[in-house]
C-alpha positions, -999 to +999 in steps of 0.1 A: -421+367-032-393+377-053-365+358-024-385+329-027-382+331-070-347+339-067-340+311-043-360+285-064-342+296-094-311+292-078-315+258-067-329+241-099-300+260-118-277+244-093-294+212-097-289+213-136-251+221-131-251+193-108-268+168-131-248+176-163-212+177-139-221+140-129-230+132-164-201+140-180-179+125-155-200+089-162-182+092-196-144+098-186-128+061-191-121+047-155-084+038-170-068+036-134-045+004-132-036-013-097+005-015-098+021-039-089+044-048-057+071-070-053+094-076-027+127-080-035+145-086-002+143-077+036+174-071+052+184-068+093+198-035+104+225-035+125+218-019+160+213-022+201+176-024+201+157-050+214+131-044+184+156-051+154+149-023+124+148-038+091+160-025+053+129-033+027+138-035-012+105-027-026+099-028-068+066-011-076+053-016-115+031+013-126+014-001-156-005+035-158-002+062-187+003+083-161+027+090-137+022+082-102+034+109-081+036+102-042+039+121-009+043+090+014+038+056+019+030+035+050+037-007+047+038-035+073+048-072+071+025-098+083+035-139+088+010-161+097-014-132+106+013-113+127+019-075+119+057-082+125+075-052+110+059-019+099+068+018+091+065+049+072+085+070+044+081+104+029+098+119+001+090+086-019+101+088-061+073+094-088+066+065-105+068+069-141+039+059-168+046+021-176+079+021-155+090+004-122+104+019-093+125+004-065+123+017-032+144+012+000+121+017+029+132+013+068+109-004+089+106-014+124+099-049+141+072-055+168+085-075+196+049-089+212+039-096+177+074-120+173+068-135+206+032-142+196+046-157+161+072-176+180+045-193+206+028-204+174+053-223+158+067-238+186+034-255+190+031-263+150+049-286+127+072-272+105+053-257+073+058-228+047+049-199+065+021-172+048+037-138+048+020-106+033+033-071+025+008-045+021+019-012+008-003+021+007+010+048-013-008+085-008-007+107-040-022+133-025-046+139-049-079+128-061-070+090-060-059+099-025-042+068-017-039+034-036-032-002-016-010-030-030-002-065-016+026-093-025+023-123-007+031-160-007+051-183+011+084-189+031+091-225+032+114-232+060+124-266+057+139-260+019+174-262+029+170-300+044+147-311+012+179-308-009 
């Protein structure tokens, strides 16, 4: 009878601890902010592949009182729905409080993806095309990793509107 006391004991106090840890977590401020991503320019490496690599300038606002330290980050391009270039990076900078960081990340293009792209606009007038850059950074910690998106438009026929 005692085992049974002693376990009954043991789970209402564990219970209790339970029920005040949630409640005081309810009152920590949720004061997370999403940053911000912008692409700055995508560059062509030079190389003998037949899946070209690219160069990414990447400027990422923390608009956080803390400072966002990362272990990695993983990012693909899509146009028009295409996953055309993606890749990985380690070793990426901490992100200061209510600073911005640039990154240079490589990246690699996906050839059936571009020949898929390409089949579409040959059979489509020429339009601005969609493009969207997602970027997840992993902190490695609680927030465990945190997803950011630029997008817009690439007009292709600006040049001849001149």
């Amino acid at each position: 009878m005692n085992i049974v006391r002693l376990g009954q004991l043991f789970t209402r106090g564990f219970i209790l601890f339970s029920l005040v840890w949630l409640a005081a977590c309810s009152h920590l401020p949720n004061a997370f902010e999403q940053p911000r991503l912008n692409v700055l320019n995508i560059q062509m490496l030079p190389g003998d592949n037949l899946a070209p690599s690219f160069n990414i300038k990447l400027k990422v606002d923390n608009p956080n009182r803390f400072d966002l330290d990362l272990v990695g980050a993983s990012y693909s391009v899509e146009i028009e729905g295409f996953e055309l270039i993606h890749g990985v990076a380690k070793d990426i900078p901490t992100i200061a409080a209510y600073d911005s960081q640039e990154l240079d990340v490589k990246a690699q293009a996906s050839m059936v993806q571009g020949v898929r792209l390409l089949n579409k606009l040959m059979k489509s007038q020429a339009e601005p095309l969609n493009y969207k850059m997602t970027l997840k950074l992993d902190t490695g910690n609680f927030l465990s990793s945190i997803r950011i998106e630029d997008s817009g438009q690439i007009d292709l026929d600006a040049s001849s509107s001149r």
